[in-house]
C-alpha positions in Angstrom: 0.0 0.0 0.0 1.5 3.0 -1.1 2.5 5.8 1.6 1.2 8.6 -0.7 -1.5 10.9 0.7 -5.0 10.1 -1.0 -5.4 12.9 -3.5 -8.6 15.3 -2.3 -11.5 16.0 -5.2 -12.1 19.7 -5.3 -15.3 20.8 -3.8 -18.7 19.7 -6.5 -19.7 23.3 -7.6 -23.0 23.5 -8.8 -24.5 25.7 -11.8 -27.8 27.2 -11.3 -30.0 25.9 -13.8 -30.2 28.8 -16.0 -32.8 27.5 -18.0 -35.6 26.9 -15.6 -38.5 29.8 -15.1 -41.5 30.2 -13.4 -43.9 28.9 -15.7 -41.8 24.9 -14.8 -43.4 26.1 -11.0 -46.9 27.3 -12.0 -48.5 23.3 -12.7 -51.7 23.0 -13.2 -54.2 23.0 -9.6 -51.7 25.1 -7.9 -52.3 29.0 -6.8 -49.4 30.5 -9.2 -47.3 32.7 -7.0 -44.4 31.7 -9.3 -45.5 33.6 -12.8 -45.2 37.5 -12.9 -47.8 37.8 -15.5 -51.1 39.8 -14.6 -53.9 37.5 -15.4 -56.5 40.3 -15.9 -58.4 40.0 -19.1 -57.1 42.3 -22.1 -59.3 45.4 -22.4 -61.2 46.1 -25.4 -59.4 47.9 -27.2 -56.1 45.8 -27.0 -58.3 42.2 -27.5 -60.4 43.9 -30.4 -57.5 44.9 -32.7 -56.1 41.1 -32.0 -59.2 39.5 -32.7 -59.8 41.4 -35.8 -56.2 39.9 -37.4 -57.6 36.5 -37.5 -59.6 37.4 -40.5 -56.2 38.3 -42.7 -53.8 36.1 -41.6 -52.7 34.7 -45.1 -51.2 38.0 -45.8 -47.6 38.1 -44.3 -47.3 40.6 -41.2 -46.5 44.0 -42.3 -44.4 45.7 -38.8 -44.3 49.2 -40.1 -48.0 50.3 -38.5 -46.0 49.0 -35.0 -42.8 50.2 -35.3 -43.8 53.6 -36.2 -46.9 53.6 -33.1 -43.7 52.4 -30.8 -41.0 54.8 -31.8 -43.8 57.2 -31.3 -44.4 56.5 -27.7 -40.9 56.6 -27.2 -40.1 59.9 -28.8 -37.8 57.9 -30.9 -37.2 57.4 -35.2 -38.7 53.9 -36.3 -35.5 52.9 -37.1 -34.9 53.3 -33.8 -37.0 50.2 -32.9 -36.9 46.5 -33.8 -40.3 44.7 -32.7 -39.4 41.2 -31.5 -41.2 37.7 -30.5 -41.2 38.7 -27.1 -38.0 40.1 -25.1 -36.1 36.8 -25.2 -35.8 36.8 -28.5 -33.9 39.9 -28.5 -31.3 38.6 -26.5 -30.8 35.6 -28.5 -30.5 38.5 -30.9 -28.3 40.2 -29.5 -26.0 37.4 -28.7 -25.8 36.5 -32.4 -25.4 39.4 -34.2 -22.6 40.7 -31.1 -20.2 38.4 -31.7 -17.0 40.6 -32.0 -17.5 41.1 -28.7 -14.3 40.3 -25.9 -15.4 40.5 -22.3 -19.0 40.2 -21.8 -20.4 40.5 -18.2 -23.9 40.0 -17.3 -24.8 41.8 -13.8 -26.7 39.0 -11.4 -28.8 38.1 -9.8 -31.1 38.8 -12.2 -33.4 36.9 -15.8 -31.3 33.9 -16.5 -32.4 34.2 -20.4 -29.6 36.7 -21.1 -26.7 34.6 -19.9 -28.1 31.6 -21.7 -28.2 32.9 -24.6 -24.9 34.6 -24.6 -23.4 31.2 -24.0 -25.8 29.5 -26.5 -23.5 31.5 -28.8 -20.5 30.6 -27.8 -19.8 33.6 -25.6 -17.5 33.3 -22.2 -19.9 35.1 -19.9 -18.4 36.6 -16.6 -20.7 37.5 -13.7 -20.8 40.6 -11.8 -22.5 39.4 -8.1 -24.4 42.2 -6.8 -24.4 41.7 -2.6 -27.6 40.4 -0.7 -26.4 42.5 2.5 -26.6 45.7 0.7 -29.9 44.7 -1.1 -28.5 44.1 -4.4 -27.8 47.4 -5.3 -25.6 48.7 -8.4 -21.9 49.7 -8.1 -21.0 50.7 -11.4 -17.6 50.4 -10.5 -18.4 46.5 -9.8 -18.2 46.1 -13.5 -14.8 45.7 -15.0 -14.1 48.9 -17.4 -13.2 47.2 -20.4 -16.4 45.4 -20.5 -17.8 45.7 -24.2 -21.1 44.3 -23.3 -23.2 44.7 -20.1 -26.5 43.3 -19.4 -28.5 44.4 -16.5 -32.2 44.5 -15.4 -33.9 47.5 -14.4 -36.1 46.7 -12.2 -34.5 43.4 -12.3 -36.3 40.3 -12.1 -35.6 38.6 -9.5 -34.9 41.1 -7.0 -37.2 43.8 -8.1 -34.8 46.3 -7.3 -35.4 49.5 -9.1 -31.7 50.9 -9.8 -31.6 54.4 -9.9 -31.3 55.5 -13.9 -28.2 57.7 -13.5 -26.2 55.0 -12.2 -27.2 52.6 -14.9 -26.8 55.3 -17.1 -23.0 55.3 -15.8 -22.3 52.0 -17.3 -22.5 53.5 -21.0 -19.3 54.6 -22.6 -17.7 54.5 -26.0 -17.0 50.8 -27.4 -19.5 49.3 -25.1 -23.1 48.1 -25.6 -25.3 48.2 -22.8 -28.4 46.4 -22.7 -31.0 47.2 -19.9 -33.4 45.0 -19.8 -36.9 47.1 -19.1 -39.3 44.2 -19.2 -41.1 45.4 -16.2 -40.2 49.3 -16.5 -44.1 49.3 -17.1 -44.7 48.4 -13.1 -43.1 50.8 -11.6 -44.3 53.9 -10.0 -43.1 57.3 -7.8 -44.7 59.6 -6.0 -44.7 62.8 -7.5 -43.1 61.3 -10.9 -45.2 61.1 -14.2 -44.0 58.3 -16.4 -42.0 55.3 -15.4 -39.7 56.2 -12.9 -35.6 55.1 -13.7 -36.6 54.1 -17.4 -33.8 55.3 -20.4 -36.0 53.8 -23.4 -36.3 57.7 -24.3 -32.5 58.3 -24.1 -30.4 58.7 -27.1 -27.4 60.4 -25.5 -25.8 57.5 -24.1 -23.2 55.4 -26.6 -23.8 51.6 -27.5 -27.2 51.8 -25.3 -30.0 48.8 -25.7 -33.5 49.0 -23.9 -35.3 45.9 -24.1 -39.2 46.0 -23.4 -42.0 43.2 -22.8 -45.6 43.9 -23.4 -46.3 40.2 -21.7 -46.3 41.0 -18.6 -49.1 43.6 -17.8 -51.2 43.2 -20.4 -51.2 39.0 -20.0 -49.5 38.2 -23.2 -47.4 35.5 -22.4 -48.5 33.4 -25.0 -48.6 35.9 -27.9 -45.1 36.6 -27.5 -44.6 40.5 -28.2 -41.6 42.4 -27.1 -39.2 45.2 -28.5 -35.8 46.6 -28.9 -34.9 50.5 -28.3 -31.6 51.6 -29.3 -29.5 53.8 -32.4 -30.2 52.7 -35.8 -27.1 51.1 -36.8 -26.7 49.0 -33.5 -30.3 47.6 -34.3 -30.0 47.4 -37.9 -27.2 44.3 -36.7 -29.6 42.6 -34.8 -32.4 42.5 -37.7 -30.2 41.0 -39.7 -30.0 38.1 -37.9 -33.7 38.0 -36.6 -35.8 35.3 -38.8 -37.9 36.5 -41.7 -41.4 37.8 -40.4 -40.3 36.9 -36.7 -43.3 38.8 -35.3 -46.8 37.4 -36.4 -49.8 39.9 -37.2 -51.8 39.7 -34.2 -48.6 40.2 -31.9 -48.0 43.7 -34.4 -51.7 44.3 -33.3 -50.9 44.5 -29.8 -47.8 46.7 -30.4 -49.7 49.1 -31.6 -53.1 49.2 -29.7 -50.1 49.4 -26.0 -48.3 51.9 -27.8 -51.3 54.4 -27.4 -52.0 57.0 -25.2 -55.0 55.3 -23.6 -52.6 52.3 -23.3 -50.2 54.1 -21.2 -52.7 55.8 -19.1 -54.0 52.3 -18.4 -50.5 51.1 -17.4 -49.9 54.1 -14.8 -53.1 53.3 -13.3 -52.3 49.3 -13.3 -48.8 50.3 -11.4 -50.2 52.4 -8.9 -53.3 49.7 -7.9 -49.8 47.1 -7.9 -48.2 49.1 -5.9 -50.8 49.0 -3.3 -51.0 45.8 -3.5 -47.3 45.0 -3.2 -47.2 47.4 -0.1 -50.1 45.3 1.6 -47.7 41.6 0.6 -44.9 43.4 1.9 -46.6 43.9 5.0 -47.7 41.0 6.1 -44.7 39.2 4.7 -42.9 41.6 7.8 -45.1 39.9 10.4 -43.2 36.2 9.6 -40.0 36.0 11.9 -37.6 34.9 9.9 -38.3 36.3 6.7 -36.2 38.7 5.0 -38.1 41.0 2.4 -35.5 42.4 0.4 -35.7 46.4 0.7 -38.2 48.9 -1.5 -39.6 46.3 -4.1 -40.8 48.0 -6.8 -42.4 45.5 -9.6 -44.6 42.8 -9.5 -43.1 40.7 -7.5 -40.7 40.3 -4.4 -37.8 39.0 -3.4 -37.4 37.0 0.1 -35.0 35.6 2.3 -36.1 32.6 4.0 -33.6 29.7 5.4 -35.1 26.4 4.9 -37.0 28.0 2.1 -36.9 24.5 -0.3 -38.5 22.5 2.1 -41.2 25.6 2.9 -41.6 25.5 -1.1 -42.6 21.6 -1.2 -44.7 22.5 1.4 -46.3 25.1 0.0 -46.7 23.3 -3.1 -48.4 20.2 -1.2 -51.1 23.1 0.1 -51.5 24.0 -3.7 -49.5 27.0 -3.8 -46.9 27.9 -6.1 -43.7 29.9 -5.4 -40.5 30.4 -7.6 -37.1 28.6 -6.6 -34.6 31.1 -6.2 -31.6 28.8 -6.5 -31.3 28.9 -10.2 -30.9 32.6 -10.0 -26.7 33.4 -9.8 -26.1 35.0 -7.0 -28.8 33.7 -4.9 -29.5 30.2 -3.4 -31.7 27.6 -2.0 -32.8 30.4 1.0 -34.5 32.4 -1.5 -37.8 32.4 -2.6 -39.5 35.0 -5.5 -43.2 35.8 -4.9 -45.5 37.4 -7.4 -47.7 40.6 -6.4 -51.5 39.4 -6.1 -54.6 41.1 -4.7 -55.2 41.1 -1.3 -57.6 38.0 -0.6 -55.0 36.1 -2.3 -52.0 37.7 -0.6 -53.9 36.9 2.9 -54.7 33.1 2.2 -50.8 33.1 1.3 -49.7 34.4 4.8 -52.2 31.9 6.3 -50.8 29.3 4.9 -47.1 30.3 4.8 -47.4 31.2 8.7 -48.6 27.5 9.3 -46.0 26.2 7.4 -43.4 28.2 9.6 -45.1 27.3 12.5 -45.1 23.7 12.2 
């Protein structure tokens, strides 16, 4: 037997599934905590002008009527936007056509779907951990300077952490794209502040910047899968040539258009305040649990808690029927965390119940 010391394996580390979501939580017979999609059926005049597509869908879908309704919201040129089959496609977008690119960091925790795709394309992603003890706030100076592309959320997903615009707006500089994922910018609110507070989908001062927009979430259209791109001609002009022929159907062009107008956006103002509300009243009683950890001045749709033990409080919450999303598969986070979606209040209070039981058992 040989004298040698045993050689020791180095400690098993363990990627976070980047490709799970919510929707793998949400099965069917369970209360869906787990989904940040408002379930609220589509007004009029946004299911109307869908509806009415299904008459002339042999003709192939023409995005200019879209394109030109978002620009317009936006105070931008047309060919300042590229519509898109919902906002993951535009980072797979973006991933493909960006692949000059050397040193690519994505800021976490936050969606999983831009990482993924960067690496889909062959892209050696490095990770900029924002800190749970100082609530996941940005330090620009966290991110290395010769970054050429940076990807961050604002309000990110999962934290729902509303990053103050002028310091994401310090992360633009010459030879860098920056991509700000605005896929809940719609939920947000401020006192005092028309408009989405922290948003730069109107700015066209800052170098190599990219705004990415959803129109799932608060209007319910999940399945119809409608998002856009905001950013200067030339920088979008690389991604559509890599997006798929007639990527965006007619009826998903038809909701572009009807959210793009002005009775849209007074609709969404009034659907973020009633959210807010409603988020105040979970984040209340979520501060009655010892124990749990809300994570400071949520500002989306849903909310991020601390909670050790929180996989076995999960399964247990999912053998009461309700559905909560794993925070584990989040970088940065862990098996402590737990994401709740923002419901109404009924529902919010039969959570607590049920959650406090769990806690107390």
């Amino acid at each position: 037997m040989s004298d040698q010391p045993s050689a020791v394996a180095p400690p098993t580390v363990v990627e976070p599934d980047l490709a799970h979501h919510g929707d793998a939580e949400a099965t069917a017979g369970l209360i869906d905590l787990a989904v940040n999609v408002r379930r609220a059926r589509p007004p009029a005049w946004l299911a109307d002008p869908i509806a009415a597509t299904l008459t002339d869908l042999a003709r192939y879908p023409d995005p200019t009527p879209a394109r030109a309704a978002v620009a317009a919201r936006h105070r931008r040129h047309p060919n300042e936007v590229l519509l898109t089959a919902g906002a993951a496609e535009g980072f797979v977008l973006i991933a493909q056509a960006l692949r000059g690119v050397r040193r690519p960091v994505v800021v976490h925790p936050q969606f999983t779907e831009p990482e993924a795709a960067l690496r889909a394309a062959g892209h050696p992603v490095e990770r900029v951990l924002l800190d749970a003890a100082d609530d996941f706030r940005l330090d620009p100076a966290r991110v290395p300077a010769d970054a050429d592309l940076v990807m961050i959320g604002n309000p990110t997903n999962p934290t729902s952490v509303l990053h103050p615009a002028q310091t994401v707006a310090a992360l633009a500089r010459p030879g860098r794209v920056l991509v700000v994922d605005e896929a809940f910018a719609d939920t947000t609110i401020a006192a005092g502040r028309p408009g989405e507070p922290e948003s730069l989908a109107e700015r066209r001062d800052l170098p190599g910047l990219l705004v990415i927009r959803s129109l799932t979430k608060t209007w319910g259209l999940a399945g119809l899968r409608i998002g856009y791109l905001l950013g200067a001609a030339e920088l979008l002009s690389r991604l559509a040539a890599v997006q798929p022929l007639w990527a965006v159907s007619t009826p998903a062009l038809a909701a572009a258009s009807a959210c793009a107008s002005d009775v849209a956006v007074q609709a969404e103002r009034a659907i973020a305040a009633d959210l807010a509300a409603d988020r105040d009243h979970l984040v209340a009683r979520l501060a009655e649990l010892p124990g749990v950890r809300v994570v400071s001045r949520p500002a989306s749709a849903f909310v991020l808690l601390h909670l050790p033990g929180a996989t076995l409080v999960r399964a247990a919450l999912r053998e009461r029927g309700w559905a909560v999303r794993r925070g584990d598969t989040f970088p940065g986070l862990g098996p402590d965390w737990l994401r709740v979606a923002v419901r109404d209040r009924n529902t919010t209070d039969a959570f607590i119940d049920v959650l406090r039981e769990i806690m107390e058992a």
